[in-house]
N, C-alpha and C positions, 0 to 999 in steps of 0.2 A: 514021815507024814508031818511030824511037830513042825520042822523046818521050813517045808511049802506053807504051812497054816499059818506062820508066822510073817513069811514074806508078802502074802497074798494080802493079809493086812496090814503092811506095812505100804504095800502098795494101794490099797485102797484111803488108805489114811492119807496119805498124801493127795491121792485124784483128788479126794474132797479139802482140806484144809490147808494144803502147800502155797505160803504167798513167798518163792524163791525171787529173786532175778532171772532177768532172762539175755542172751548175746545175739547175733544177726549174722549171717554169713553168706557169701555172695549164693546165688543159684548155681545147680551145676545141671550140664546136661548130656545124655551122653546119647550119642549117635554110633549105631550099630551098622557097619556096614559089611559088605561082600570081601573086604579088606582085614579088619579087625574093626575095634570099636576104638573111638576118640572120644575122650571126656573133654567138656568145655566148662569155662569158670565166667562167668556172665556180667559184665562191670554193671549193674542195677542203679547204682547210685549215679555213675556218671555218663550212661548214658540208659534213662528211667524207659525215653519213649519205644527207644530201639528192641531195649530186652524186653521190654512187653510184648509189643511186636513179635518178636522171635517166639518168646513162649506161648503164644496165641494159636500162633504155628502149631508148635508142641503138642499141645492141648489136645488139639482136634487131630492130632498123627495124621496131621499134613506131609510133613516130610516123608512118610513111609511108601517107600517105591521110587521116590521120585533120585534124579541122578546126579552125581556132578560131571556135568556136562564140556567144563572146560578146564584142563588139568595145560597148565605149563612150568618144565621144569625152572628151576631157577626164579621162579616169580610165583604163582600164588596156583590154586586147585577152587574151583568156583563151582556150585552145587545148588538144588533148593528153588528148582524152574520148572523143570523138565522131566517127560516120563517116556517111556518107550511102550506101549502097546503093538505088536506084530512086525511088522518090519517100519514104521511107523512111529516118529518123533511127535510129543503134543507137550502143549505149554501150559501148566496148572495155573487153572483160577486163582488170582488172591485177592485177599484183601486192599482195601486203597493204600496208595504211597502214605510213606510216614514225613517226616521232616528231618532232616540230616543233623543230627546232633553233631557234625566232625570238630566244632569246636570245643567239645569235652578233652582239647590237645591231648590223647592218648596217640599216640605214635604205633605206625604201620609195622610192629619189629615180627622179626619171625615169630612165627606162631599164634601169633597175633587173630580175633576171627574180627571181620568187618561185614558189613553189606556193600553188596555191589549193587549197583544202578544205572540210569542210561544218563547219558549226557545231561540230563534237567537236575539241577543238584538235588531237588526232592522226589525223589520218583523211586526209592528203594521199595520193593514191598516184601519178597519172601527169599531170593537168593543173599545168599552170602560167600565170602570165602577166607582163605586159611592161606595166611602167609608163607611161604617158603624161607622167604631171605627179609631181609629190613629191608624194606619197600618205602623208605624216607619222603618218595617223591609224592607218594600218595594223601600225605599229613595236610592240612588247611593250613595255607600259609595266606599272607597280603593278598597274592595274587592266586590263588588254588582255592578251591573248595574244599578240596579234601572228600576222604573217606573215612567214614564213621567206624571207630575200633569199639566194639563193645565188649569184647574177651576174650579170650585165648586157651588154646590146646593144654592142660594141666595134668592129661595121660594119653598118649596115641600117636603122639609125633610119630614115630616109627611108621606108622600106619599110614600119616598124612604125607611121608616121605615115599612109601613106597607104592601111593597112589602117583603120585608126580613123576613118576618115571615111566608109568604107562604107555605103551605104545598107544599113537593117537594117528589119528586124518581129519583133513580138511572137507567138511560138508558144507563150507559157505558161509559166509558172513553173521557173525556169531556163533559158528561154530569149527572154528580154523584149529582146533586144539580137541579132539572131541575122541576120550578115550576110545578104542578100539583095535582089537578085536574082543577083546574084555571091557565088560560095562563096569563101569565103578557106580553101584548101587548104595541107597539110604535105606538100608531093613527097617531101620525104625529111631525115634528120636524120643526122648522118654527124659523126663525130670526128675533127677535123680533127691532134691532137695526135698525133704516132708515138709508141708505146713506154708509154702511158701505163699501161696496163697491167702488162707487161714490157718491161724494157729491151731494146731491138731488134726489139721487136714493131713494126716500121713501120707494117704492114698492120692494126695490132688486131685479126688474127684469132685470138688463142689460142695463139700460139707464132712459137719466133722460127726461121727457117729459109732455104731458099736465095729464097724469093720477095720477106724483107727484105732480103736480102742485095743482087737484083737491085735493088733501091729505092734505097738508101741508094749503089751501086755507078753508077748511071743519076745522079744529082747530088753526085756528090763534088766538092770545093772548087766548086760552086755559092754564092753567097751569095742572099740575100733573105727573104723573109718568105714563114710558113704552106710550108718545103719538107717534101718529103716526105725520113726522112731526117737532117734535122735535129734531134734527140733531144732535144740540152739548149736549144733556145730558143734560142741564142743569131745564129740569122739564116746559121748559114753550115754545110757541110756537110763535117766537119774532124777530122781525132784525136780527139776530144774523142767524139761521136757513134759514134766505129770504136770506143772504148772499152767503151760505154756496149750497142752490138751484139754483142762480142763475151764479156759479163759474161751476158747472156742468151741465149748460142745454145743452139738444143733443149728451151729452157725450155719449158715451157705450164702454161695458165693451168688453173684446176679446172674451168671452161665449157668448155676445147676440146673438140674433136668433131672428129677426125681425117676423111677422107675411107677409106672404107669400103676404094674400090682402091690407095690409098697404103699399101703392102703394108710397107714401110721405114720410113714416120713420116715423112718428109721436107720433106713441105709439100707436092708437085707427085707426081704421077700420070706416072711416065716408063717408059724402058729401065732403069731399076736394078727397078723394080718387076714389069715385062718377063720380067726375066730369073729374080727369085723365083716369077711366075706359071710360067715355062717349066719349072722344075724338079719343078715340080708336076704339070704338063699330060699328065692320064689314070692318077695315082695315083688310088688310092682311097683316103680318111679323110675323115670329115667337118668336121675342124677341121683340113684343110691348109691354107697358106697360099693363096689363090685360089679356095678352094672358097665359093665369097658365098653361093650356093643352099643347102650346106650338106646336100646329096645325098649321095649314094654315091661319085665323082667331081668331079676337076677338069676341066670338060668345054666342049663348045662353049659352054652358056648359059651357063658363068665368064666365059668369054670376050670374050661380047656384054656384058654387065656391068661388064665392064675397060673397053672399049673409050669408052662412055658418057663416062666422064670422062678421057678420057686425055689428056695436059698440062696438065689442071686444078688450077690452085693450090688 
């Protein structure tokens, strides 16, 4: 028991008073698919507008379900459009075209991930794809626009190889390459980077709170790779990271979306929330704290309402 009592303030000691340095490390992200999973390493610095873009994606688990739809051997596996419901192909809403950063001259080389796009050099919005071989031709040159390289396969190749051998057919113009009779599926796409966002946003949900706090508390002086936790990249979970947590506590981002019954802003749906709803419980105002329905009363169907999410981070 001395031991834990000691670390526990030694880790509290620091949340509060640790002024460390801190390091920066690209985003990673990894995409889970019917295949295995492939991590990507995100170039943020050199092309800002693109990985935003992508991780926007991310965020909202746009990519999950959706397909890569164009897989050829010897040249590239294309994904990030397309969803299959019933016997039935449909084309996911996105967001507007971005603008083609391909002058960031990062080169088309295997492994390499880009956006794909139609013939308008800016009209990229949510596909992309993953090099097979050095695609040289693809780079911005005098006379080429190029395609925009923003990062590359850094676990999975195997995976993004043995999607590219898939047997495929031609369904018509855009889709002359279209795996089958096996779907090559996106189970999910998920950021694998804490904080990237906000410093101590472990969880990338939009703020930093006691559900980072649990995270980064759950692997303290842990070392290894991809921890949750681990903030500055640097493989271990230490001062440095309590720094970098406690520079962003309460912060949120301009996309957060609070939980409706998280009556304090907290992050979690508890007894402090509880006890805001209890002080309420059978006033009348339509803008009291607890009143969700927004009735006459704080009343039983607040209640039912609260309850829906309760300990939900």
């Amino acid at each position: 028991m001395g031991v834990k009592k000691v670390s526990l303030f030694a880790f509290l000691t620091a949340f509060l008073f640790l002024q460390a340095p801190c390091l920066a490390g690209y985003p990673r992200v990894l995409l889970k698919t019917n295949f295995g999973d492939i991590t990507m390493e995100l170039y943020d610095a050199n092309a800002p507008i693109t990985v935003e873009n992508f991780l926007q994606y991310v965020r909202t688990d746009f990519y999950t379900d959706l397909l890569f739809h164009r897989v050829i051997e010897g040249f590239m596996i294309q994904g990030g459009g397309f969803y299959i419901d019933g016997p039935y192909l449909y084309e996911q809403i996105t967001n507007a075209p971005i603008i083609n950063e391909s002058y960031n001259n990062i080169s088309n080389l295997r492994g390499t991930v880009a956006m794909a796009r139609a013939p308008d050099p800016n009209s990229a919005t949510s596909q992309f794809f993953i090099n097979l071989v050095n695609n040289l031709f693809l780079d911005k040159t005098v006379n080429n626009v190029g395609y925009c390289v923003f990062g590359k396969v850094i676990s999975g190749m195997n995976v993004v190889d043995a999607i590219a051998v898939t047997p495929d057919v031609n369904l018509g113009p855009g889709f002359e390459n279209f795996p089958y009779p096996e779907l090559v599926i996106i189970n999910s796409a998920e950021l694998l980077t804490p904080g990237y966002w906000l410093p101590g946003d472990i969880g990338n949900d939009g703020i930093v709170n006691f559900v980072d706090f649990a995270y980064l508390a759950a692997k303290w002086k842990n070392t290894g790779s991809n921890l949750w936790g681990d903030l500055n990249q640097n493989n271990a979970v230490d001062a440095n990271d309590v720094r970098l947590f406690h520079q962003g506590w309460l912060t949120k981002t301009a996309w957060y979306k609070p939980i409706e019954q998280d009556l304090n802003n907290d992050g979690v749906v508890n007894f402090r929330d509880f006890a805001i709803f209890s002080r309420n419980w059978q006033q009348a105002g339509r803008r009291l704290a607890g009143n969700f329905n927004q009735d006459l009363y704080v009343d039983e169907y607040d209640l039912m309402f609260f309850a829906e999410k309760w300990l939900t981070p």
